[in-house]
DRENNU-930797 format. One line per 4 residues: number of its first residue (from 1); for each residue y, z, x of C-alpha. Coordinates in nm, 4 decimals. Layout:
BEGIN
NUM) Y/Z/X; ...
END
This chain:
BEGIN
1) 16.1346/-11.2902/-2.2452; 16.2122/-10.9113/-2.3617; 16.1235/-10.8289/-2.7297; 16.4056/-10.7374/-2.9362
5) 16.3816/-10.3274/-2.9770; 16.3183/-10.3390/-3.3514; 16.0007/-10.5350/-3.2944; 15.9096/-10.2233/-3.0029
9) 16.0007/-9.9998/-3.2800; 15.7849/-10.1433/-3.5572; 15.5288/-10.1749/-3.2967; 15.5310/-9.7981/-3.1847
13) 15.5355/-9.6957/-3.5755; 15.2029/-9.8755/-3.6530; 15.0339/-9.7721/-3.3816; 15.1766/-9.3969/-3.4360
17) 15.0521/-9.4524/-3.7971; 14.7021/-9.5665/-3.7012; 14.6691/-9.2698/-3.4812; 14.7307/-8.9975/-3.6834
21) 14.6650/-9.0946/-4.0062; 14.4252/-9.3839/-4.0132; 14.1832/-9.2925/-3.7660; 14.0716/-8.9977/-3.9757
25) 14.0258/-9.1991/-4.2420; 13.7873/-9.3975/-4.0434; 13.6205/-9.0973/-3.8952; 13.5701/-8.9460/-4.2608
29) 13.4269/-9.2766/-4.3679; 13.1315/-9.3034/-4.0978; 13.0756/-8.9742/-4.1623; 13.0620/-9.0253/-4.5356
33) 12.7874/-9.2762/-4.4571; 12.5946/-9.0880/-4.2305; 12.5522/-8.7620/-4.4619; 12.2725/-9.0035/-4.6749
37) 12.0471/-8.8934/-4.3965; 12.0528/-8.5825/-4.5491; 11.7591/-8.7132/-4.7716; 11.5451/-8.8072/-4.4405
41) 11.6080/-8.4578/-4.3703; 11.5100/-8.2863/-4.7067; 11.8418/-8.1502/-4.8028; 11.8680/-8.1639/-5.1763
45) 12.0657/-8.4713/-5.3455; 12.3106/-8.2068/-5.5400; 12.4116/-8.0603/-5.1452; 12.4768/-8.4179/-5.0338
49) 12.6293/-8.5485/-5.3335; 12.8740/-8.2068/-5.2767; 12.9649/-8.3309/-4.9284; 13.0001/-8.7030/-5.0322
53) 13.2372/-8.5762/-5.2926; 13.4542/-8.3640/-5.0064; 13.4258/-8.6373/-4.7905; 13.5967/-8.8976/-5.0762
57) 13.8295/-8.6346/-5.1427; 13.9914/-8.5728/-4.7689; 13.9954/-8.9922/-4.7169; 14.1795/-9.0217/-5.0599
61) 14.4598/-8.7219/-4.9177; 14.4496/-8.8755/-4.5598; 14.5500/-9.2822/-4.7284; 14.8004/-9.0921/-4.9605
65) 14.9775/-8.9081/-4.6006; 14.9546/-9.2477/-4.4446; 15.0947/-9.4488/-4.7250; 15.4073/-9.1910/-4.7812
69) 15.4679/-9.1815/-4.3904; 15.4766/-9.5456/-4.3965; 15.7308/-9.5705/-4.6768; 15.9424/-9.3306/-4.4911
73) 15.9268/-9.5005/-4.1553; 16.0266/-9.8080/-4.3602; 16.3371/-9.6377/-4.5154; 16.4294/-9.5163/-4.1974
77) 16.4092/-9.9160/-4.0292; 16.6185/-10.0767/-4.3348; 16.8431/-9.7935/-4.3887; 16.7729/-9.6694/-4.6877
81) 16.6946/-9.3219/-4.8652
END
């Protein structure tokens, strides 16, 4: 049985979605964890509490592209503007 196109549609969106927006979220995040190893490597807290804060910062921008591309994309499927 063939899927009706909308569900293709939908389908392609998310995964067009997760792509370019999501996945740097999740990249920014493990890297967000990882710079604690800073302090096994003697870096001073202030530097890495500096990075942490960057780090925060570009995941908060990256969910706020994500969440206004999916609104759009949803407009766009129901018609609305």
């Amino acid at each position: 049985m063939r899927s009706p196109p909308f569900e293709s549609v939908v389908r392609k969106i998310s995964g067009d979605t997760f792509r370019r927006h999501l996945l740097p979220v999740l990249v920014c995040s493990g890297l967000l964890g990882l710079t604690d190893l800073g302090v096994l490597l003697g870096v001073e807290s202030f530097v890495i509490r500096s990075i942490e804060s960057v780090f925060v910062v570009m995941i908060g921008a990256f969910l706020l592209t994500a969440t206004i591309r999916l609104q759009q994309n949803v407009s766009g499927l129901s018609g609305t503007r």
